[in-house]
N, C-alpha and C positions, 0 to 999 in steps of 0.2 A: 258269525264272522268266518268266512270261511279264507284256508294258504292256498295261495298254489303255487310250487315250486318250479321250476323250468330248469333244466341245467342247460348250460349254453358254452361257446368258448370265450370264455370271460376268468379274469385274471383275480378275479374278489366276488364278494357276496355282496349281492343291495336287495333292497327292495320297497318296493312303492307302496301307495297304499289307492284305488282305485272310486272310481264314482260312488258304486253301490257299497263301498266301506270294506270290498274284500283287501286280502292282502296280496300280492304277487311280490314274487323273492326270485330272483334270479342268481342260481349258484355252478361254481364252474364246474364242468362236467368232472367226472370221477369222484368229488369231494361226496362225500360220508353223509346221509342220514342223517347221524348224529350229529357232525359237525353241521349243517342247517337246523335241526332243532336247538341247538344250545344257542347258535346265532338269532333263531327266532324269541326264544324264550330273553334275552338277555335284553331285546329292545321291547320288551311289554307295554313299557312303558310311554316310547317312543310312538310303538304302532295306535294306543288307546288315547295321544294328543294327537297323532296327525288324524282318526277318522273321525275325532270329534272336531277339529277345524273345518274336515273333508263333508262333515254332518253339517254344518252350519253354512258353511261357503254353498252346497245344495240346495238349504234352505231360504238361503238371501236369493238364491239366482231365483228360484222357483217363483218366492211370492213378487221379484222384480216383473219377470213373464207375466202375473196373475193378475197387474195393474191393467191390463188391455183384455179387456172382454171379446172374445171371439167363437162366445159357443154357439151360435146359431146363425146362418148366410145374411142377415139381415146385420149383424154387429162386423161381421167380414165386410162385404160390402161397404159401411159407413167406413169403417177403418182403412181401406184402399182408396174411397175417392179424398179422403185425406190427405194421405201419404201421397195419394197422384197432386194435390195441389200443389206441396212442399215442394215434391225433388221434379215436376216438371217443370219448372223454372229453372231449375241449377243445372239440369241436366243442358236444358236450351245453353245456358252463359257459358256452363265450361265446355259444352261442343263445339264454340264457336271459338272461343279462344286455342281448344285445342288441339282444334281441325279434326276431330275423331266425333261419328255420331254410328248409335247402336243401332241396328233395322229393329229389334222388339225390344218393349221393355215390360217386364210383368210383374207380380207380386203375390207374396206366398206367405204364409205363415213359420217362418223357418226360424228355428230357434237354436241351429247350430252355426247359423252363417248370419251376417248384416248384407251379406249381398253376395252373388256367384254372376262373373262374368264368362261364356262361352264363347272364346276366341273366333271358333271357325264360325258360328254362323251369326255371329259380331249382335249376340242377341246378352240382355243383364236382367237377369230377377232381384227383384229386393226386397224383404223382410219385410213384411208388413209390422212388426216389433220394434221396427225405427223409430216408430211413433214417442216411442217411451226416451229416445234422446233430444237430447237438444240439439237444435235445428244445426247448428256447426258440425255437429258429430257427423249428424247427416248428412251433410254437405262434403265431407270429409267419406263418406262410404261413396257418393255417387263420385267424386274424382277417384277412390279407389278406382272401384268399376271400371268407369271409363280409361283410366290408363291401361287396364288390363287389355283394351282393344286396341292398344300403342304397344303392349310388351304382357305376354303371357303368364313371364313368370315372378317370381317377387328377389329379381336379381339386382345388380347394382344399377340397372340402366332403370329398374321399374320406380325406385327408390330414389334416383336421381330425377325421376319426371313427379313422382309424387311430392319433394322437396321444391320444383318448380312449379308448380300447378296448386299446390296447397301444404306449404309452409308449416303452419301446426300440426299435422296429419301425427306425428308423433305423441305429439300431446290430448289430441282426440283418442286416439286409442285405448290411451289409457282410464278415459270418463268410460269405455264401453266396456261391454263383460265380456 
């Protein structure tokens, strides 16, 4: 396990605890050595629940990803003309309804996003790892997307089309990791 301290200008000490189980501690500038070690040492405890949550929450995501086989372009391929069956449909219904249609649409193996839409050249990749949702979830990333070519960023007006255009979107998000 490894600390790492940052001092910053910051008015208290915190600190997180990170993917790979390290610890980062942000403490306010000037403050003492000392007074970060005694702050470290006092939540031992603290630190050795949240990386074992931090171990386990890793471990669920990982073997959720390892359900979809993509080691070889042969199980890639099968998995994308999939996924093109799924959301070329939804994409057709909700373009029409809401007058927004992407020039490309592609798919990737992306396991930090369910989907990235690129404004300026009104182009949407999606996650070939949709696979592993149910079909609403999905339905729910491709109106993401798509509103994203209506409103760039995720402000009040993107949130207001997403509320019109797909109603559950809230509560899909939360079946996703």
């Amino acid at each position: 396990m490894a600390i790492l301290v940052t001092y910053r200008r910051t008015g208290r000490l915190s600190m997180r605890i990170v993917k790979n189980g390290d610890v980062h501690v942000s403490a306010p500038v000037g403050m003492s050595k000392k007074t970060v070690e005694l702050f470290i040492n006092e939540h031992i405890e603290w630190i050795e629940e949240a990386r074992k949550r931090n171990a386990d929450k890793q471990k669920k995501r990982s073997d959720f990803y390892n359900r979809l086989p993509l080691n070889n372009l042969a199980e890639k391929e099968n998995a994308i003309r999939q996924l093109r069956t799924l959301i070329e449909p939804m994409i057709e219904r909700h373009s029409e309804i809401m007058g927004v249609r992407p020039v490309s649409v592609s798919y990737k193996p992306m396991i930090s996003r369910w989907g990235v839409c690129k404004y300026k050249d009104r182009s949407i990749c999606f996650s070939i790892y949709l696979l592993l949702l149910p079909d609403w979830c999905i339905e729910h990333v491709v109106v993401h997307e798509l509103c994203h070519l209506l409103e760039p960023s995720h402000n009040a007006r993107f949130h207001a089309l997403m509320d019109k255009y797909f109603p559950r979107w809230r509560e899909a998000r939360k079946q996703t990791y």
